[in-house]
Steps between C-alpha positions, in 0.01 A plus 500: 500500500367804340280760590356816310379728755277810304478811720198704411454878685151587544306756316446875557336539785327816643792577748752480213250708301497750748889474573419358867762223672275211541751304736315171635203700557119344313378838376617482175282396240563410113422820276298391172787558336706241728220231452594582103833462531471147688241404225805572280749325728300196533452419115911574446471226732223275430689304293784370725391165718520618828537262829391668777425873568592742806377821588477817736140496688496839515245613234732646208689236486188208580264665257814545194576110596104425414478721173813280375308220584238501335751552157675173568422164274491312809257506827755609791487571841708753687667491844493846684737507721620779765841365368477768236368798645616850383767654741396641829546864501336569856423881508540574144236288356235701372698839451613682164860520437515838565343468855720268549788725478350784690465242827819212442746743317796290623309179449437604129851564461618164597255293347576706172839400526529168679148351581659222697614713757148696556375500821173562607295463856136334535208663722627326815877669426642171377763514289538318168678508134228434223743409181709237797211376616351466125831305383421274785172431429595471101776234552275323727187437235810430217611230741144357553475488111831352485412222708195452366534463170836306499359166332418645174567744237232783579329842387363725806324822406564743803301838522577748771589868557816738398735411841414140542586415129865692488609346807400166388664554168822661727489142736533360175815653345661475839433872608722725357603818614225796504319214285171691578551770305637305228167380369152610384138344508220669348173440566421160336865434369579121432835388635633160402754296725615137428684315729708185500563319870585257755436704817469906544870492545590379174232648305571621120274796391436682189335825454298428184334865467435750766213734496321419144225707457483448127103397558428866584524828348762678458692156506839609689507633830406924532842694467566795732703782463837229513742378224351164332720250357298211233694242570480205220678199364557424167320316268500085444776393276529131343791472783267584715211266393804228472648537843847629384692714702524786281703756702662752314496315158249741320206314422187699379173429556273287319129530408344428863730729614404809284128367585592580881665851395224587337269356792708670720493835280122500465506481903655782557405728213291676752765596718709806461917358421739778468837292486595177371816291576588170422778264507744489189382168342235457260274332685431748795531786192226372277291463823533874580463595106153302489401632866615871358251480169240592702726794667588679201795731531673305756861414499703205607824534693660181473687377852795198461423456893177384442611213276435160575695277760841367333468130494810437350500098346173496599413732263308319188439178700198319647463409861578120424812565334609730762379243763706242287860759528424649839215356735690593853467827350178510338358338821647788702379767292136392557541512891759764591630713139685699742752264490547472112756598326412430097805374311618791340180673562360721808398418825175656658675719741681645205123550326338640738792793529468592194125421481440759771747757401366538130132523727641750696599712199139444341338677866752745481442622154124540580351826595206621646212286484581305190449094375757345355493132335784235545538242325761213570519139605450216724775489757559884478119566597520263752783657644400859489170333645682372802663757568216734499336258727819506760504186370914313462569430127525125598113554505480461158281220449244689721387741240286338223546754157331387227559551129311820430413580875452840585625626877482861669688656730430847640789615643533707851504775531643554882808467571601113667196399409451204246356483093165327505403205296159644408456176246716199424492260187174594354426213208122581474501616204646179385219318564422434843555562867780239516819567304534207237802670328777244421680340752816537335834560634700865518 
């Protein structure tokens, strides 16, 4: 059984407008910008069949879920449920940030660096922990959908608030460590999950984009005054299109995939790139070089630890005739690749080392305030990707990267504290919400 779940943040609302913590309080209205920004949600959306719909009751979130739809080809009804409503923040609901640390300045320090552990106290002096209590109530609705919708392969549009939405998406990927501060949501961001299952225990989930805002304008995520790293894989190949394992056999791309360079170039033309780095094959180069023509002046430093996986006697050949040579091992790469060892090729482990380490290198060498791109491959994405997430590298097949996707990171700048995915495997400018890049192997 499969199920798509699409997690939709309301628009601006007049709290966020006027930089206000909304909490699970009904104050909060939609700004006319926010109703614009769900108008542009809902048609990014209007063309997906949808099964059933969910949503907040509290107005932000209820009157976003209406201005989708009445975008979307077919005549739905929504469920508002309690299930989804925003975190409860008690005594901070209704205050500015700054207020907020004039009257909770030890509160404001934990829940800047560990939310989980924030404690707060209600009018009657009741004690309680908002982000616990939240992951409760998140796994509890996931379950409820879980059970169900367990018949039949299913779409549910869900539309809530900021909190609600990252601890769903953390119930999801099994919680990891400061996982809250790990991700973004913007004010009408799309997030796509899919999810293969049996029972919640068992579940299989991909992270098919996180935080597309490509409807709106500017189309990536505000940066601050942090390091930004464009995060993209290469180009299609005829491997790719194929469903060979290419690996480090040096393949370049072929016309679709200069179409998505140049799809993702025009993207991002708008956004400042001071570096560029890219693995040492062609593929991942010609990306960058395509990416780059609208960034004239920009160099590429070209990284060997960003090449490709190394399949070995995989390399060259299609999934059948690998199935045909090795299926005990093909058939435990797809479940646990932790536990592969390629003949005469890499394991994941052994990616993902030098993966990171060449990443490392890439943060290290930026200064200041500046954007660099990357561009590099499948597995070595994915594995930079789960680590970022405090994800383990076995996680592989968690992380959906699509030829020509575009991710952002912004990374930290505190001390212990994690990078943020700001956007992950962005194929809108592909054509369409859903990435429909080949389903090729490595």
């Amino acid at each position: 059984m499969t199920l798509r779940l699409i997690f939709v943040r309301h628009g601006l609302s007049s709290f966020n407008k006027e930089g206000r913590i909304q909490g699970r309080n009904d104050l909060s209205t939609l700004t006319k910008e926010g109703q614009l920004q769900a108008e542009a949600a809902g048609k990014t959306i209007s063309s997906i069949p949808i099964d059933a719909i969910y949503s907040s009751p509290l107005q932000r979130a209820s009157e976003t879920t209406k201005i989708i739809l009445d975008q979307h080809q077919r005549k739905l009804q929504a469920t508002y449920t309690d299930e989804l409503l925003e975190v409860d923040l008690g005594p901070w609901s209704g205050l500015t940030k700054n207020e907020i640390k004039n009257v909770f300045p030890k509160e404001i320090a934990i829940w800047q660096k560990e939310p989980k552990e924030l404690t707060l106290y209600k009018d009657d002096g009741t004690k309680f922990q908002p982000i616990k209590e939240l992951l409760y109530q998140a796994e509890h609705f996931l379950k409820y959908l879980f059970n169900t919708y367990s018949s039949s392969d299913k779409t549910i549009l869900i539309v809530a608030h900021n909190a609600i939405l990252r601890c769903l998406i953390l119930k999801l990927i099994n919680e990891p460590s400061k996982g809250f501060r790990r991700l973004k949501l913007d004010n009408t961001s799309i997030s796509i999950f899919n999810m293969t299952f049996n029972n919640w225990e068992d579940r299989q989930v991909q992270i098919q984009c996180l935080n597309n805002i490509a409807h709106l304008h500017p189309n990536l995520p505000k940066k601050g005054r942090k390091k930004r790293i464009i995060l993209v894989r290469h180009g299609e190949t005829d491997w790719n299109k194929q469903g060979r394992f290419q690996g480090q056999i040096d393949i370049p791309l072929n016309q679709n995939g200069k179409f998505q360079a140049k799809a993702a170039s025009e993207f991002l033309k708008k956004h400042i790139i001071e570096k560029a780095f890219s693995s040492s094959l062609s593929r991942p180069k010609e990306t960058a070089q395509i990416i780059l023509n609208e960034h004239p002046g920009v160099e590429i430093s070209l990284k060997d630890s960003l090449k490709e996986i190394g399949h070995g006697d995989w390399e060259g050949k299609l999934e059948s005739e690998i199935k045909s040579n090795w299926p005990d091992l093909l058939k435990t790469w797809k479940i646990s690749p932790e536990k592969v060892q390629m003949p005469k090729g890499e394991n994941i482990t052994e990616v993902s080392t030098r993966s990171i380490s060449g990443w490392d290198e890439i943060c290290k060498d930026l200064k200041n305030e500046e954007t660099a791109l990357v561009v590099a491959h499948d597995a070595v994405n994915k594995t930079i990707l789960c680590h970022l997430l405090g994800l383990m590298p076995s996680k592989i097949w968690m992380i959906k990267q699509g030829n020509g996707g575009i991710t952002v990171i912004d990374l930290s700048e505190e001390e212990g504290q994690p990078d943020q995915i700001t956007c992950l495997n962005i194929t809108s400018h592909l054509g369409g919400i859903i990435d429909s890049t080949a389903a090729g192997a490595l």
